[in-house]
C-alpha positions in Angstrom: 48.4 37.5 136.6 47.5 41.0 135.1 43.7 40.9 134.4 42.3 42.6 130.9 41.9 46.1 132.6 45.4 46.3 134.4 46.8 45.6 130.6 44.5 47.9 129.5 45.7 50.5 132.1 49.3 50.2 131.8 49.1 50.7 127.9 47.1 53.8 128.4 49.3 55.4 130.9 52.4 54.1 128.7 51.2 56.2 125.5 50.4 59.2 127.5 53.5 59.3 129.1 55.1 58.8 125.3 53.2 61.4 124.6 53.8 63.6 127.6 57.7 63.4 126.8 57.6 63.6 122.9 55.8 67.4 123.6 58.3 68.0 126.4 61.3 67.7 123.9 60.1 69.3 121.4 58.8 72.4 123.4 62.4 72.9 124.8 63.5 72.2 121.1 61.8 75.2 119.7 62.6 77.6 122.5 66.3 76.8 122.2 66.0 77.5 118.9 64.1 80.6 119.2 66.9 81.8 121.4 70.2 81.6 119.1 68.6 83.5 116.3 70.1 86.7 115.4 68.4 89.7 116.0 67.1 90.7 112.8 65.6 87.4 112.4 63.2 87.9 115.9 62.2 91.2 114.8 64.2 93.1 117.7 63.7 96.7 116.8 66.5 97.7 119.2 69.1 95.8 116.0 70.6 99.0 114.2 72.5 97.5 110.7 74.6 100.5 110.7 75.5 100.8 114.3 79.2 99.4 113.2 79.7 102.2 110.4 78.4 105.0 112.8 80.5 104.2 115.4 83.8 104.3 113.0 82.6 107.2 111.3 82.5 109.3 114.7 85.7 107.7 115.2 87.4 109.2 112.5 85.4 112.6 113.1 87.2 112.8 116.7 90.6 111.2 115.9 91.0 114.3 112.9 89.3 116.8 115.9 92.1 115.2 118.2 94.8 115.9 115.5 93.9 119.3 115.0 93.8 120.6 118.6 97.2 118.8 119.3 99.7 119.7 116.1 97.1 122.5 114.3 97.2 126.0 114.0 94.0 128.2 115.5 95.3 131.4 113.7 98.6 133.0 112.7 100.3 136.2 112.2 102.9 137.3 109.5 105.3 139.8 108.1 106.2 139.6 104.6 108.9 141.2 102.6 109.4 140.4 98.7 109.9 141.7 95.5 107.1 143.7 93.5 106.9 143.1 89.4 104.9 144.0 86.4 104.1 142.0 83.1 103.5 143.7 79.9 103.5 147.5 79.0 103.4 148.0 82.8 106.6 146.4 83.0 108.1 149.0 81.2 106.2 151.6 83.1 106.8 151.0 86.5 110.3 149.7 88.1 110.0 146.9 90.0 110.7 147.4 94.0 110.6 146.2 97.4 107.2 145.8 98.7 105.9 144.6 102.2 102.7 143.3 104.4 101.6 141.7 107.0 98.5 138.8 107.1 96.0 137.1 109.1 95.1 133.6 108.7 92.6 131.9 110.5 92.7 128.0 110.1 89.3 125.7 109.8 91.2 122.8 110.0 94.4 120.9 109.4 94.2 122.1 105.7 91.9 125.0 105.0 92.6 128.3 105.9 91.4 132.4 105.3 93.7 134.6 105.1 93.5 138.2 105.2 96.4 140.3 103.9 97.4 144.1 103.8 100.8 145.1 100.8 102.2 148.3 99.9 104.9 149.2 97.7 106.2 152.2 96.3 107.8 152.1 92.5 109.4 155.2 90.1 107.4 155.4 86.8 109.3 156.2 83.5 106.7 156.7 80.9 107.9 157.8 77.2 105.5 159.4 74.8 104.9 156.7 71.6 104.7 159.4 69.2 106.7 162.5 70.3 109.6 160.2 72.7 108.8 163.1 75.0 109.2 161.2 78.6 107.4 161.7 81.7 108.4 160.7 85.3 107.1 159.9 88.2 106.2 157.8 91.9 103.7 155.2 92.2 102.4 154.6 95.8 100.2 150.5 95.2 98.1 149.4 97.9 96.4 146.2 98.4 94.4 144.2 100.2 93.8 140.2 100.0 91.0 137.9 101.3 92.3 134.7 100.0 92.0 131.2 100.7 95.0 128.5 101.0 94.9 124.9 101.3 97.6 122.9 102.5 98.6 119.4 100.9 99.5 116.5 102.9 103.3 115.5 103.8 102.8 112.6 106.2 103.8 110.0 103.5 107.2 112.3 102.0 110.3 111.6 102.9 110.8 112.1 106.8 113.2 115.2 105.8 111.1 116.9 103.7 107.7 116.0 106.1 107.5 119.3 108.2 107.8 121.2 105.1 103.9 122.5 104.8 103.5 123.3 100.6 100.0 124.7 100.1 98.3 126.7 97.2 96.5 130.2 97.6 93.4 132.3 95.4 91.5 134.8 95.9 90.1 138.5 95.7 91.8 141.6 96.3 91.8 145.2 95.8 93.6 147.7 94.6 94.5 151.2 95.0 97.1 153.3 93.0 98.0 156.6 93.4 100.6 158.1 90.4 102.5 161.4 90.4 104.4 163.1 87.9 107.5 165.3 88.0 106.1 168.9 86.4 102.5 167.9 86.6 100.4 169.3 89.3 97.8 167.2 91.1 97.6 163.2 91.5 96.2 160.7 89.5 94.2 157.8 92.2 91.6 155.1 90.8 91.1 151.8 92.7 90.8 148.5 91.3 89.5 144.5 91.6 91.8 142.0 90.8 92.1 138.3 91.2 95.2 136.5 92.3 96.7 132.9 92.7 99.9 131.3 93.6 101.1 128.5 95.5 104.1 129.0 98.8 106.0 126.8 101.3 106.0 127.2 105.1 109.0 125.8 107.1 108.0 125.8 111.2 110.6 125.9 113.7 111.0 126.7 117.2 108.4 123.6 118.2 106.3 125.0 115.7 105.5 128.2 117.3 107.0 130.3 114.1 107.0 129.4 110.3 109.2 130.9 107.5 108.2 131.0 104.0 108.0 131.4 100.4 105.2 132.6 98.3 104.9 133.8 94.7 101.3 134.8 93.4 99.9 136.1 90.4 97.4 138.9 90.3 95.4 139.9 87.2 94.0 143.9 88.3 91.7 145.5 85.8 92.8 149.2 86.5 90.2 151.4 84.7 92.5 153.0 82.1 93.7 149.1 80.8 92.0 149.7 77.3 93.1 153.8 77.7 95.7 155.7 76.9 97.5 157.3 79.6 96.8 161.2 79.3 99.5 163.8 81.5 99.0 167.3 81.5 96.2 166.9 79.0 98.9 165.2 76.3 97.8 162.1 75.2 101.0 159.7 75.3 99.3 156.6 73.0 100.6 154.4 75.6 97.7 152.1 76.5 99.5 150.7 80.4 98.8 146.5 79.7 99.9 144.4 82.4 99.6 142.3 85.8 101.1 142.7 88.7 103.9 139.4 90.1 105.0 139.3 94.1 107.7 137.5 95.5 107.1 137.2 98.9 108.8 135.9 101.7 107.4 136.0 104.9 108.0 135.5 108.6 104.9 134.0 110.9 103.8 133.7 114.5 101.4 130.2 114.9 98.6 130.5 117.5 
């Protein structure tokens, strides 16, 4: 027979142990809980929202690096050969002829380059007084040099046959230097000149693309100081005010580096 104070016992120790186990589950409860949370959510200041978007973006950065080192150009060297024109009065001035060069382009990356370039040409001069059709002839010696800069367009999506051709367009600055003599008159007549020019060209490589050939054609607007003047020989004014821009159509020949 259980007497009042054994009951009395056994309940007592019952509810605590209730208790005991209740708290015990729960505890674990909470702490598993606590666990599975994200990051963000247990204020870990190690979490970085943008870790994923770094990580590709420096991706990219060395995947285009990678491209650039393995099919790339650091620098290149070329000849160029082409044909010398004039627009305007100038055209009827100055005969177009054979002029020649050679440039240095140094490449930033798989479409930006600086080129540097270096043409001279040599062209007869026929000039015919407006008033008096008196005609004057002559030489005139051109000398220029470029700082230009090209960019290249992207042929990975053409047509596999037309893929390794590399199209790209060119501006830039240049100068001018022009040196005239006439038949009968004594002396020279030199000025120098700043003009602008753009133009786009094509560049097939070959030989495991160690050399290039190419096209260009570019358009140069030169101020030459007498543009608004007449042209005055052996002190005769000839009322013939020399107009005109200067046309190249080059083709060149190139060394890759």
């Amino acid at each position: 027979m259980f007497t009042h104070g054994r009951i009395k016992f056994i309940l007592i120790s019952s509810i605590c142990f209730f208790a005991l186990t209740v708290f015990t589950k729960q505890t674990h409860a909470a702490g598993d809980f606590i666990e599975d949370q994200p990051a963000q959510e247990t204020g870990d200041s190690t979490f970085d929202p943008f870790s994923d978007y770094s990580e590709f973006d420096e991706g990219s950065e060395e995947e285009a690096d990678l491209n650039f080192f393995r099919n790339g150009r650091f620098f290149s060297i070329g000849m160029a050969v082409g044909y010398e024109l004039f627009t305007d009065v100038l055209g009827q001035l100055y005969k177009p002829d054979v002029t020649y060069g050679l440039s240095l382009t140094y490449f930033f990356n798989l479409k930006f380059g600086f080129q540097v370039g270096y043409v001279r040409s040599s062209h007869a001069i026929l000039i015919v007084d407006a008033n008096s059709a008196q005609s004057f002839t002559g030489n005139l010696a051109f000398e220029r040099f470029s700082f230009d800069g090209k960019y290249y367009f992207n042929t990975q999506n053409v047509t596999k046959g037309l893929g390794k051709i590399n199209p790209y367009l060119i501006a830039g600055l240049s100068t001018y230097t022009r040196t005239q003599t006439y038949s009968g008159a004594t002396g020279f007549a030199r000025d120098n000149a700043l003009g602008f020019e753009a133009g786009a060209g094509v560049e097939i490589p070959f030989s495991n693309n160690k050399w290039y050939f190419g096209l260009q054609a570019t358009y140069n607007y030169v101020s030459f100081p007498d543009r608004n003047s007449a042209i005055i020989i052996n002190n005769q004014n000839t009322n013939v005010f020399p107009t005109g821009d200067v046309v190249n159509l080059m083709g060149l020949l190139g060394v890759n580096f």
